[in-house]
N, C-alpha and C positions, 0 to 999 in steps of 0.2 A: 810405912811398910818395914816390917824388923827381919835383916838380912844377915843380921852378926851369928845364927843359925849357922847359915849356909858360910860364911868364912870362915868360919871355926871347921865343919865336916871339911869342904875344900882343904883349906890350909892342912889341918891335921893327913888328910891324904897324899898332898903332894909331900909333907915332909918325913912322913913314913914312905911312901915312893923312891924319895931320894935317900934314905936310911939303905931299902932295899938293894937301890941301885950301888951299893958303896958295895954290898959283900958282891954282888955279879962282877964290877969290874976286878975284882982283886980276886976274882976267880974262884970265891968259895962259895956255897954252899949257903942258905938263907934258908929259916923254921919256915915249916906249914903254917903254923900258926897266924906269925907275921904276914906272910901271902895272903892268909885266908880273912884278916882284918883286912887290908888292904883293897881287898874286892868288896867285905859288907862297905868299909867307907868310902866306895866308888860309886857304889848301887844306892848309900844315899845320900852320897851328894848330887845323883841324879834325879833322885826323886825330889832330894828342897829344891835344885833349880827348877823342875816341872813347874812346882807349888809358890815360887817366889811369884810368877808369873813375869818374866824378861819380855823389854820390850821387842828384844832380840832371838833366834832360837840358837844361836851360834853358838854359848857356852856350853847348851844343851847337847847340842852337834856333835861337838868337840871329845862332850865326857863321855858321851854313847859312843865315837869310836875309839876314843880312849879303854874304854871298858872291853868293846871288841876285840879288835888289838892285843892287849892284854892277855884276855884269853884265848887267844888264838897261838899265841904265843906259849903260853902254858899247857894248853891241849897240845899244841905240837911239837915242842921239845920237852915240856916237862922237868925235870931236877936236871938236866943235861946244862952245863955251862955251855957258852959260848951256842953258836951254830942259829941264834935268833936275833944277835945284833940289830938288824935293819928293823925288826918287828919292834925291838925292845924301844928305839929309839924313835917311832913312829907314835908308839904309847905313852911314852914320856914327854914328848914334844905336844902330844894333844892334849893329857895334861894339864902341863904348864901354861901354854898358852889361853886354855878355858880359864885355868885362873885370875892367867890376868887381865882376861876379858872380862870378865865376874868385878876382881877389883874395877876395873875402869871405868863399869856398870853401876858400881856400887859408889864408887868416888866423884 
């Protein structure tokens, strides 16, 4: 089964994630642009995990509410720093953690 698809959309998401996350905590400002990659490589690295077929559905779990999260986050604060903390960290933690339950899957 050829999974180096899905680590590469993952990886590449979470290390644009954390790119993102560099300009929130320093308080500025982050492109539309960059957000709006950040969401197509959320939606498919959801879709390669559908399609890898896991013996597990937890990665999957993870990056759908990751994904929600996320944008709930964005619908509801919007270009506003600060004031989503807990959301912001809720999205990040799920995430991360899908990764590296994806690597531990994969490993």
């Amino acid at each position: 089964m050829v999974t180096w698809p899905v680590v590469v959309v993952l990886g590449a998401n979470v290390g644009l994630g954390l790119y993102l996350a560099r300009f929130y905590l320093a308080g500025q400002r982050n492109g539309s642009l960059l957000r709006g990659i950040h969401l197509i490589l959320g939606l498919a690295a959801m879709e390669s995990l559908a399609m890898v077929g896991l013996p597990s559905d937890t990665p999957l779990l993870l990056v759908g509410g990751a994904l929600f999260a996320g944008l709930v986050a964005s619908l509801m604060y919007g270009r506003k720093i600060g004031g989503a903390g807990l959301v912001w960290m809720a999205h990040a933690a799920a995430g991360i953690i899908a990764f590296g339950v994806f690597l531990r899957w994969v490993g």
